[in-house]
N, CA, C and O atoms as a GROMACS GRO file, in nm:
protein
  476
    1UNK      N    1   6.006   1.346   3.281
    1UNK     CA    2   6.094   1.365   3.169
    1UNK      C    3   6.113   1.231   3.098
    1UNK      O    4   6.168   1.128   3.136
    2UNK      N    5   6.065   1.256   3.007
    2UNK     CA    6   6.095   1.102   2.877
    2UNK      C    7   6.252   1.094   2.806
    2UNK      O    8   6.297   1.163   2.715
    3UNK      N    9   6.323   0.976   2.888
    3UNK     CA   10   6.495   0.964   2.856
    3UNK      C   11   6.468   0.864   2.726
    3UNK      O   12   6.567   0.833   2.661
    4UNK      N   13   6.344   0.815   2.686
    4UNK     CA   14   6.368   0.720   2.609
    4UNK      C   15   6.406   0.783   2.446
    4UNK      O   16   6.338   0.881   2.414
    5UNK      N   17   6.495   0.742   2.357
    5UNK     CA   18   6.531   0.746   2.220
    5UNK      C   19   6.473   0.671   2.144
    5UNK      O   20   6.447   0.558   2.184
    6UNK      N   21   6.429   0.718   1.995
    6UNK     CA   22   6.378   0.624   1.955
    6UNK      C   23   6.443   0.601   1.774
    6UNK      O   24   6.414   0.687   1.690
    7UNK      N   25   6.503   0.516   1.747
    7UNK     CA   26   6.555   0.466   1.652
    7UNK      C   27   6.459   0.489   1.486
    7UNK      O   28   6.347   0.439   1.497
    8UNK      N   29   6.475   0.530   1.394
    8UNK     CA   30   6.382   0.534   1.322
    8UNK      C   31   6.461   0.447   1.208
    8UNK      O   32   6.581   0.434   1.184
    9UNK      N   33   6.351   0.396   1.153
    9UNK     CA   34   6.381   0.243   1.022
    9UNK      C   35   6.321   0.331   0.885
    9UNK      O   36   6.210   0.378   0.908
   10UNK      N   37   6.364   0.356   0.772
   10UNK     CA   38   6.240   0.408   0.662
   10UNK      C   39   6.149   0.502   0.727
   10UNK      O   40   6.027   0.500   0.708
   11UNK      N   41   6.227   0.610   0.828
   11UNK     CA   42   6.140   0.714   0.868
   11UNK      C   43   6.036   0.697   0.980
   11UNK      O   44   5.969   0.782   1.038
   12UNK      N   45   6.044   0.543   0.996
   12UNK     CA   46   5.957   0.496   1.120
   12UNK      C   47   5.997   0.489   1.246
   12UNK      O   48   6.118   0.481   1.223
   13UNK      N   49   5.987   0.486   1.392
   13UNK     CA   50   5.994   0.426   1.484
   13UNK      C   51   6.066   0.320   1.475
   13UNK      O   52   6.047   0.317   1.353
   14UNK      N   53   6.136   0.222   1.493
   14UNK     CA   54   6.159   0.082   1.475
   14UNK      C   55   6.234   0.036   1.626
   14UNK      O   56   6.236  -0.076   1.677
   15UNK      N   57   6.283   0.145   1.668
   15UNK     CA   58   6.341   0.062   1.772
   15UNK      C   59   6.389   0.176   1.945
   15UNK      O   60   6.463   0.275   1.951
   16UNK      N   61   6.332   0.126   2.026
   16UNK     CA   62   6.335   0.228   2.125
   16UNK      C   63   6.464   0.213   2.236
   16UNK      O   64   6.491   0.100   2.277
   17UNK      N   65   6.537   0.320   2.281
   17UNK     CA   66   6.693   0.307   2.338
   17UNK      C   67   6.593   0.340   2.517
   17UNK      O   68   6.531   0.444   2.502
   18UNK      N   69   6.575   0.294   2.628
   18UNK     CA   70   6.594   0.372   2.740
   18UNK      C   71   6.693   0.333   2.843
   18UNK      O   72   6.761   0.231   2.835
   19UNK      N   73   6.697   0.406   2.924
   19UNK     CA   74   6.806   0.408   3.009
   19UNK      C   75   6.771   0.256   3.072
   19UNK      O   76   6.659   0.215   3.042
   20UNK      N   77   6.854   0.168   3.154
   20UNK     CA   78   6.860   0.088   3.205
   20UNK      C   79   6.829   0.034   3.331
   20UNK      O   80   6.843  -0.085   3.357
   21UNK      N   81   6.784   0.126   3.414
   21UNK     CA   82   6.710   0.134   3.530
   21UNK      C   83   6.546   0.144   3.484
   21UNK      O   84   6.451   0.101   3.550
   22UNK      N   85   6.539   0.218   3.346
   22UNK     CA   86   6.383   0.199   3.282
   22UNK      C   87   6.366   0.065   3.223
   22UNK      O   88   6.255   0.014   3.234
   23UNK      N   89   6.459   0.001   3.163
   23UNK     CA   90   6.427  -0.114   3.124
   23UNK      C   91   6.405  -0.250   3.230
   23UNK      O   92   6.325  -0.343   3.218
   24UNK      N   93   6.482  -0.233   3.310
   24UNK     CA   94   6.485  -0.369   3.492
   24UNK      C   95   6.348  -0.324   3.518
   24UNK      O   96   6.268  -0.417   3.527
   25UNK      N   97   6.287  -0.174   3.536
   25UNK     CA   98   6.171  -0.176   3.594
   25UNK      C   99   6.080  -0.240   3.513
   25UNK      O  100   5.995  -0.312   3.565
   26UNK      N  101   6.086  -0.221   3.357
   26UNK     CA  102   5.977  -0.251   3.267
   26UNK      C  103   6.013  -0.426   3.257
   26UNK      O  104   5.918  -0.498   3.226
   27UNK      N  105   6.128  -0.482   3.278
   27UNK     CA  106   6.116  -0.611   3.251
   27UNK      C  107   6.011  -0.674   3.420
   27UNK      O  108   5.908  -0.741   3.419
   28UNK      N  109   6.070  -0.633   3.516
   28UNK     CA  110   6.010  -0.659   3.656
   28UNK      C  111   5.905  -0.641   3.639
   28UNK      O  112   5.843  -0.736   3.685
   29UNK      N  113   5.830  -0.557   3.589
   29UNK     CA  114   5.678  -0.562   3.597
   29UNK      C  115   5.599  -0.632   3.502
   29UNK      O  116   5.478  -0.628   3.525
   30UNK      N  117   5.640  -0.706   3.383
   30UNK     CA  118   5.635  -0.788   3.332
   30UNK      C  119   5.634  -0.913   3.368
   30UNK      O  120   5.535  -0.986   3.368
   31UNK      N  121   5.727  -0.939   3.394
   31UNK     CA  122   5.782  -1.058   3.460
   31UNK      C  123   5.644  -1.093   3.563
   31UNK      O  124   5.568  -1.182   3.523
   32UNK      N  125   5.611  -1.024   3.695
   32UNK     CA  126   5.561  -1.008   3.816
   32UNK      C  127   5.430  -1.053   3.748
   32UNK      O  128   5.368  -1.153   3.783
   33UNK      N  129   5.377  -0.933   3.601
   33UNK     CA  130   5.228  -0.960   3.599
   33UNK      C  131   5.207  -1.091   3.502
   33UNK      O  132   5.095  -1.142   3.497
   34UNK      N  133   5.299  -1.137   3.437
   34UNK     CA  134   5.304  -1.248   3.450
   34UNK      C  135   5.281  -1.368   3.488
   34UNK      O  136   5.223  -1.455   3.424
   35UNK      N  137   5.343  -1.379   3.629
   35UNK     CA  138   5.333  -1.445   3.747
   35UNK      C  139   5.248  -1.458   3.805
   35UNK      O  140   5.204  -1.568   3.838
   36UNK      N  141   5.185  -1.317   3.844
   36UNK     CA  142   5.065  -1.276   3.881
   36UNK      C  143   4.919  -1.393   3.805
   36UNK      O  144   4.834  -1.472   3.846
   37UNK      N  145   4.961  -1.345   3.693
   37UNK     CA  146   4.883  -1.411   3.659
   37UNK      C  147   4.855  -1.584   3.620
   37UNK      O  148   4.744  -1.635   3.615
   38UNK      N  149   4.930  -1.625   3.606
   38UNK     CA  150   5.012  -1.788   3.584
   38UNK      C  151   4.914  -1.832   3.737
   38UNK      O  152   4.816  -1.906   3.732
   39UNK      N  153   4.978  -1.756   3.893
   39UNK     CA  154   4.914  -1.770   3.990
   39UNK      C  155   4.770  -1.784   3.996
   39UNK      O  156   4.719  -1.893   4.025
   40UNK      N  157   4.709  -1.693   3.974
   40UNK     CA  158   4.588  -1.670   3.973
   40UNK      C  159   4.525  -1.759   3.883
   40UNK      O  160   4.406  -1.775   3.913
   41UNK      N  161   4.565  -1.826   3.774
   41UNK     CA  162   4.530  -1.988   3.733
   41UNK      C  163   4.530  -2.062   3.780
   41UNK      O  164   4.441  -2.147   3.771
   42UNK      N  165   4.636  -2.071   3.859
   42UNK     CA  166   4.704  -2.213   3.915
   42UNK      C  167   4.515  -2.227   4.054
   42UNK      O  168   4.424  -2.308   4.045
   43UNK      N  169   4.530  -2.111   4.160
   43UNK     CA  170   4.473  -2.071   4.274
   43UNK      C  171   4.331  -2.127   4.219
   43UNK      O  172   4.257  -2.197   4.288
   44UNK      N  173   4.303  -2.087   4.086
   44UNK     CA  174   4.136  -2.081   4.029
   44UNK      C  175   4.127  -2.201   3.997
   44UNK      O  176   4.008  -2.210   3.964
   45UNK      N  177   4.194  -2.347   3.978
   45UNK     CA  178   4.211  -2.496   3.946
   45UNK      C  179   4.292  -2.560   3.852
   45UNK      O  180   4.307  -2.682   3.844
   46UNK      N  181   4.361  -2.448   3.760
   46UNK     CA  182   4.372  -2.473   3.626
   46UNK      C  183   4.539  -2.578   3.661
   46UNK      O  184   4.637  -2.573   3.735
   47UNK      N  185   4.492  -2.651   3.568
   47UNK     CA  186   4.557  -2.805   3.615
   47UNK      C  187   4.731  -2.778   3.599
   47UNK      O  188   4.754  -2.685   3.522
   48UNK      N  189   4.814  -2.820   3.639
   48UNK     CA  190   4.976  -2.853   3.665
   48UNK      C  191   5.062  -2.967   3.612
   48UNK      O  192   5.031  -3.076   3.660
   49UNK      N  193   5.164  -2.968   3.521
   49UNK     CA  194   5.197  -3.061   3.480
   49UNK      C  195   5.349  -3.038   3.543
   49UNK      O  196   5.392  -2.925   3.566
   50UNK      N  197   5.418  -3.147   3.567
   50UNK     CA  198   5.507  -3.184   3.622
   50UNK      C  199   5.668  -3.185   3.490
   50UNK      O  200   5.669  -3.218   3.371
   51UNK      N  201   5.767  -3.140   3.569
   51UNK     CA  202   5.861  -3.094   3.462
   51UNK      C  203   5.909  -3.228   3.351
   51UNK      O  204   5.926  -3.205   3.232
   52UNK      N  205   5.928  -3.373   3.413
   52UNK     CA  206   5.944  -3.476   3.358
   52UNK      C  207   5.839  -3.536   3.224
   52UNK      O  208   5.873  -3.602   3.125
   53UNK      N  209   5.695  -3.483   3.266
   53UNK     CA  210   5.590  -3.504   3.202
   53UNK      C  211   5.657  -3.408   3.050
   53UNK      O  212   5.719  -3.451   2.953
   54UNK      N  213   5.603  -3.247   3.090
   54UNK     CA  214   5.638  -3.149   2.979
   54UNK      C  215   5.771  -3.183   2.892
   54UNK      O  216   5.804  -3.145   2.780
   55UNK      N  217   5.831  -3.265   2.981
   55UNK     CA  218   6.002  -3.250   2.861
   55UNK      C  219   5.925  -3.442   2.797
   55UNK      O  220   5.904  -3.443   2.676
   56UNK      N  221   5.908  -3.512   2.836
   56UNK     CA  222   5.858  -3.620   2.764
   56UNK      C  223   5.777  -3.644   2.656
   56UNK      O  224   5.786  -3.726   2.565
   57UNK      N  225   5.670  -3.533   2.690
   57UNK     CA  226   5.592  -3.459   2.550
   57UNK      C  227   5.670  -3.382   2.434
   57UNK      O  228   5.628  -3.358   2.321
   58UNK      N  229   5.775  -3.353   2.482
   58UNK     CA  230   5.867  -3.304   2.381
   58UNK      C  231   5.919  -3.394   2.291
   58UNK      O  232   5.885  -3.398   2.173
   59UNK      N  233   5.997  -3.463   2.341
   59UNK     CA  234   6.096  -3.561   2.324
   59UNK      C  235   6.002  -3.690   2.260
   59UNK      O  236   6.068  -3.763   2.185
   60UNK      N  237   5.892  -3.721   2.274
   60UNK     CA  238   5.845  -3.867   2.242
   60UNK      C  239   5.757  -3.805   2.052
   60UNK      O  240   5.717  -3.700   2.002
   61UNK      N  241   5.769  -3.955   2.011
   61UNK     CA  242   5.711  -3.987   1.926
   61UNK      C  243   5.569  -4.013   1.885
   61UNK      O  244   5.507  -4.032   1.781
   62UNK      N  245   5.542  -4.006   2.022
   62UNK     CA  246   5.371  -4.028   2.036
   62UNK      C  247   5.342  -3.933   2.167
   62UNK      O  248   5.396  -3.968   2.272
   63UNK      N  249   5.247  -3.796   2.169
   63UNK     CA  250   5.234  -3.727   2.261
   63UNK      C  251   5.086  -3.838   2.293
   63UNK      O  252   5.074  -3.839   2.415
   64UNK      N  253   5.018  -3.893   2.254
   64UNK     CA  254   4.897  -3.948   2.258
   64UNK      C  255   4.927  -4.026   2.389
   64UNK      O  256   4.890  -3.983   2.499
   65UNK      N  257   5.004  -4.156   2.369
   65UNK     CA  258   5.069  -4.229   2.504
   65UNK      C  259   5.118  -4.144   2.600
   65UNK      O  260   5.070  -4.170   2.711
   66UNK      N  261   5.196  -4.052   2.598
   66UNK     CA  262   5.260  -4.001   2.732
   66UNK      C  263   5.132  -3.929   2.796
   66UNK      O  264   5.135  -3.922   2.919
   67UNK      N  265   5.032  -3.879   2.738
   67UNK     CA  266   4.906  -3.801   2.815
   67UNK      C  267   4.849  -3.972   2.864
   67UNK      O  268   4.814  -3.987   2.981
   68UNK      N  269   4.845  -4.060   2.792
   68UNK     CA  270   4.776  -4.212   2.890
   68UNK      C  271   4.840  -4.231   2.981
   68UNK      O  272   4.789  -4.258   3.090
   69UNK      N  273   5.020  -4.219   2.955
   69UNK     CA  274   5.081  -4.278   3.059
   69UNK      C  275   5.080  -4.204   3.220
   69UNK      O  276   5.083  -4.261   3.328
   70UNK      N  277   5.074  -4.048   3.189
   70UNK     CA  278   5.024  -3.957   3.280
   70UNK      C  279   4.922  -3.936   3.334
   70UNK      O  280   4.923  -3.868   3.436
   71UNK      N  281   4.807  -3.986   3.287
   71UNK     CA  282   4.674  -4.009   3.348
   71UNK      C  283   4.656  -4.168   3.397
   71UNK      O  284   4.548  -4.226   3.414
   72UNK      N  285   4.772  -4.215   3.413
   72UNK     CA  286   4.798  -4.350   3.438
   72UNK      C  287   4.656  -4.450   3.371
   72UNK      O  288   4.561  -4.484   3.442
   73UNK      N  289   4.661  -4.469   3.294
   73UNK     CA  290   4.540  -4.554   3.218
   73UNK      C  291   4.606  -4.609   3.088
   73UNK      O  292   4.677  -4.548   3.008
   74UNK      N  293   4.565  -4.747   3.086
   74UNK     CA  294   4.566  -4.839   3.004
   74UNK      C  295   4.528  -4.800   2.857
   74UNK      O  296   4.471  -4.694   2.829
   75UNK      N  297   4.565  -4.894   2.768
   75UNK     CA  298   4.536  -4.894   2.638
   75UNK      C  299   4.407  -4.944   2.642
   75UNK      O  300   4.327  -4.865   2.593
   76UNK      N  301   4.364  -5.035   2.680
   76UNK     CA  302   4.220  -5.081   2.721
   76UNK      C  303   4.097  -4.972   2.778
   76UNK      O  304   3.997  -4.943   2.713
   77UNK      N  305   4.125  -4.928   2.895
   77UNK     CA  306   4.076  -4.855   2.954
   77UNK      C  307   4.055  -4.692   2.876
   77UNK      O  308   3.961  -4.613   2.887
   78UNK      N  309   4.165  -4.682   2.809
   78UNK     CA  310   4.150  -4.557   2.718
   78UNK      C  311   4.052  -4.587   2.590
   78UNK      O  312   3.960  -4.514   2.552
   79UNK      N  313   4.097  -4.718   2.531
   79UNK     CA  314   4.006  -4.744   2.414
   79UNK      C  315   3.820  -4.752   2.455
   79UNK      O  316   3.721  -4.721   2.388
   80UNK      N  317   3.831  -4.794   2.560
   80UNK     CA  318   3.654  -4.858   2.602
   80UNK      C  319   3.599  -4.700   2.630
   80UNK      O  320   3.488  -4.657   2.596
   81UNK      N  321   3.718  -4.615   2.711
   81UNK     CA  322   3.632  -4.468   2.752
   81UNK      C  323   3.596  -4.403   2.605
   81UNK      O  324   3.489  -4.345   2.586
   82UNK      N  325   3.721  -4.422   2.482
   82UNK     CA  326   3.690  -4.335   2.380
   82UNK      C  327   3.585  -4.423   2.283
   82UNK      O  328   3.525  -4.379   2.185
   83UNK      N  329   3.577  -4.572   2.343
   83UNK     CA  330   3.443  -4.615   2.230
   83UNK      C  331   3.526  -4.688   2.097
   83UNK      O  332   3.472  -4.729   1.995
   84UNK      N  333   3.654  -4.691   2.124
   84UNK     CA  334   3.746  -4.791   2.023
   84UNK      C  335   3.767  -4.888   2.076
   84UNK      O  336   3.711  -4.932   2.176
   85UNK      N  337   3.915  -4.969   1.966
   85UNK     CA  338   3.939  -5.132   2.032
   85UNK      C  339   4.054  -5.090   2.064
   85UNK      O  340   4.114  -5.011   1.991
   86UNK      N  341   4.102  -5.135   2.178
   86UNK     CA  342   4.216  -5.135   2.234
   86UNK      C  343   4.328  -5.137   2.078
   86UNK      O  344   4.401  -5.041   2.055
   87UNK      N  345   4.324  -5.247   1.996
   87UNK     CA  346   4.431  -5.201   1.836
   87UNK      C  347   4.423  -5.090   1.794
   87UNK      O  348   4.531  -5.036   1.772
   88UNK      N  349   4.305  -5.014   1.768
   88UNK     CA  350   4.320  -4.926   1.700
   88UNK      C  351   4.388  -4.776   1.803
   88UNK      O  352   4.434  -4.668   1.768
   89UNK      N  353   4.367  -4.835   1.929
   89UNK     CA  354   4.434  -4.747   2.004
   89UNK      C  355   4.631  -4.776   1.999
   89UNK      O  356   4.723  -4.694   1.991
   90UNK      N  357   4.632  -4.904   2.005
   90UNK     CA  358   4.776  -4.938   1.956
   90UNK      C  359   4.828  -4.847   1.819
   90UNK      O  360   4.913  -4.759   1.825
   91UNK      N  361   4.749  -4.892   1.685
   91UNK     CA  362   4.761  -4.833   1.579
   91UNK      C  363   4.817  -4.726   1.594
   91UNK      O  364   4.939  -4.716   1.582
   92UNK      N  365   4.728  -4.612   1.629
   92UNK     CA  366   4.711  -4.471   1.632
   92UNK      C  367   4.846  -4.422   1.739
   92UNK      O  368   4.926  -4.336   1.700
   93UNK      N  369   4.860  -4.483   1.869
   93UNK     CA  370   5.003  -4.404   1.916
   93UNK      C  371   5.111  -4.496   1.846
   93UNK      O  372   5.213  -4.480   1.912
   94UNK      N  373   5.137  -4.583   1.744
   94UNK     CA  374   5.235  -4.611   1.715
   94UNK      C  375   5.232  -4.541   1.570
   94UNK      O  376   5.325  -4.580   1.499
   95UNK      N  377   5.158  -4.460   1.519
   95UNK     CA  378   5.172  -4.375   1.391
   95UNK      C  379   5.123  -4.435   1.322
   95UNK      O  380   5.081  -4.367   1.228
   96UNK      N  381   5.092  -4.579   1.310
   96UNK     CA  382   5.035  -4.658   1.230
   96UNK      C  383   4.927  -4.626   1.120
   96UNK      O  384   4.912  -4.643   0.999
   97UNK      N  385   4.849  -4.560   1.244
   97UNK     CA  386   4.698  -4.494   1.186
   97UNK      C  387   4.670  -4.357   1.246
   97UNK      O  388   4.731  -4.322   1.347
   98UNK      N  389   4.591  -4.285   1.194
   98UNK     CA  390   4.566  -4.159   1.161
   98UNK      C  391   4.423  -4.143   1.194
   98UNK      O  392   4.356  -4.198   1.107
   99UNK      N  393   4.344  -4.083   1.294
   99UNK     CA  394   4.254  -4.066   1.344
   99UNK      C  395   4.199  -3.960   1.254
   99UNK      O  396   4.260  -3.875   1.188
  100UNK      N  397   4.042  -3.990   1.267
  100UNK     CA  398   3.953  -3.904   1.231
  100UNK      C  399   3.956  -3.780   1.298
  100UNK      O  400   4.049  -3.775   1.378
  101UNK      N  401   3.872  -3.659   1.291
  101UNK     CA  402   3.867  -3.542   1.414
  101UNK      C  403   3.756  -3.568   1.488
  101UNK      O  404   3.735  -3.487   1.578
  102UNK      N  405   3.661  -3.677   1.473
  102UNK     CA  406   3.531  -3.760   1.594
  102UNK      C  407   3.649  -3.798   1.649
  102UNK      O  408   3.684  -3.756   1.759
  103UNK      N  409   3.733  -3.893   1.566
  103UNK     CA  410   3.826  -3.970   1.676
  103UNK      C  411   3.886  -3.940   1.791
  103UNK      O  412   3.887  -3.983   1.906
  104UNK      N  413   3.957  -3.815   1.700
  104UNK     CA  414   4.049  -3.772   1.812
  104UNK      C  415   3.999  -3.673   1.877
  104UNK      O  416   4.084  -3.612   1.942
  105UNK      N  417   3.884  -3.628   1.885
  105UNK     CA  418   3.806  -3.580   1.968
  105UNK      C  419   3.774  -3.701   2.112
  105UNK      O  420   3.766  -3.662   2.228
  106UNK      N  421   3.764  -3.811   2.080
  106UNK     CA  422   3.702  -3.887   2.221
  106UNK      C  423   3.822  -3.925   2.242
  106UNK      O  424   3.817  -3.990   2.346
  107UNK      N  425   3.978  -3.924   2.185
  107UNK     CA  426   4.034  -3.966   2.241
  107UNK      C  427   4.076  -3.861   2.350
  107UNK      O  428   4.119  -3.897   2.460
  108UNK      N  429   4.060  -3.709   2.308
  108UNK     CA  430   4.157  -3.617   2.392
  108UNK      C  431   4.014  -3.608   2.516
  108UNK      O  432   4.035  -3.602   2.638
  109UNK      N  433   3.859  -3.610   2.445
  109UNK     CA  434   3.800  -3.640   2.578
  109UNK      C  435   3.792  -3.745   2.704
  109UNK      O  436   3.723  -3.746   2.806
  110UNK      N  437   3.891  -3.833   2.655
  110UNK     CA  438   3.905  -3.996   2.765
  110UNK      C  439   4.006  -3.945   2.848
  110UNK      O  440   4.015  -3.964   2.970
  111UNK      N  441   4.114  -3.851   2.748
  111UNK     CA  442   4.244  -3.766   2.829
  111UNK      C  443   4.214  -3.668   2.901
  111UNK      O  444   4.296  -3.617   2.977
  112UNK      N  445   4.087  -3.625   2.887
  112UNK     CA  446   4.128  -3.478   2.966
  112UNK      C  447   4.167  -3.391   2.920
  112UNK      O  448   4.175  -3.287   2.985
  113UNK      N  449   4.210  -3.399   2.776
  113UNK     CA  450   4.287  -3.285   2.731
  113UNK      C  451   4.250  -3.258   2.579
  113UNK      O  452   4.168  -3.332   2.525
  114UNK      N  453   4.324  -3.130   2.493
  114UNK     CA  454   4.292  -3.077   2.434
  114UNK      C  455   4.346  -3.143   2.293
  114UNK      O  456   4.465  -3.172   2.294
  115UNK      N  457   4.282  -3.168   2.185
  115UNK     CA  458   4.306  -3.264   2.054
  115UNK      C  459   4.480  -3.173   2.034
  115UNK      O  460   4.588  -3.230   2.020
  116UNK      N  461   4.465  -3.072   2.037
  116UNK     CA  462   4.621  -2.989   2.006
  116UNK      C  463   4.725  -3.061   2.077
  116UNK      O  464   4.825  -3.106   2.021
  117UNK      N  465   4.695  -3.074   2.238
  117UNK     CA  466   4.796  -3.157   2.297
  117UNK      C  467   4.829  -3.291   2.313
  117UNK      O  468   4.924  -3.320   2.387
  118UNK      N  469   4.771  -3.374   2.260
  118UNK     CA  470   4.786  -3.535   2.154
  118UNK      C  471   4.801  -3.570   2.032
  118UNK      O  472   4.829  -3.683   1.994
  119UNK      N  473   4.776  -3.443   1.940
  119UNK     CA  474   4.846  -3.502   1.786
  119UNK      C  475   4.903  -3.391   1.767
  119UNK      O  476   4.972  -3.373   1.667
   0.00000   0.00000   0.00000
C-alpha cells in the first residue's frame, strides 16, 4: 500500500508527503549506500585527507601552498619537479602571478593532484 501524498505545483508533482518511518528508512539507506560506497574507495586506494588539511584549504589564500605544505615539499623541490624557478613558484602562491594551463598542469602534476584542487 502506497501512504505516500503527493503535493502538486501548476498541476505538477512538486512535492512528496510520506509517513515518517518511510522517510528514516529512505534517509538510512542513503546514508549507508553512501558510505558503502565512500568505503569501497577508501579499501580500492583512493587517497585520504586529514580534517586540519581540508579546513586549511578552505580558509587559505593560496590552496597551491597548503597541497606543498601537505606533501611536505619545498618551494625548490616543487619548482625543479614542475620545471620552474623556485620565484615563479613564490610568485604564483602569493597571487602575484597567474599560471598558464601547461603551468598549472605540472604544477598539480609535482602535487599529485588535480589543477581544480590548487587554483
Amino acid at each position: 500500500m502506497n501512504r505516500t501524498q503527493f503535493i502538486p505545483d501548476k498541476k505538477q508533482p512538486q512535492y512528496a508527503v510520506v509517513p515518517i518511518d518511510d522517510y528514516r528508512k529512505l534517509v538510512s539507506a542513503a546514508e549507508h549506500s553512501e558510505y558503502s560506497e565512500i568505503m569501497a574507495e577508501i579499501k580500492a586506494g583512493a587517497e585520504t585527507f586529514p580534517l586540519e588539511f581540508t579546513m586549511a584549504l578552505i580558509e587559505t589564500d593560496s590552496r597551491m601552498r597548503e597541497w606543498r605544505k601537505f606533501r611536505n615539499i619545498t618551494q625548490a623541490v616543487l619548482a625543479k619537479a614542475a620545471g620552474l624557478s623556485q620565484g615563479a613558484i613564490t610568485l604564483i602562491e602569493s597571487g602575484k602571478r597567474h599560471p598558464t594551463v601547461n603551468t598549472a598542469r605540472k604544477i598539480a602534476g609535482a602535487l599529485d593532484c588535480d589543477i581544480d584542487d590548487i587554483f
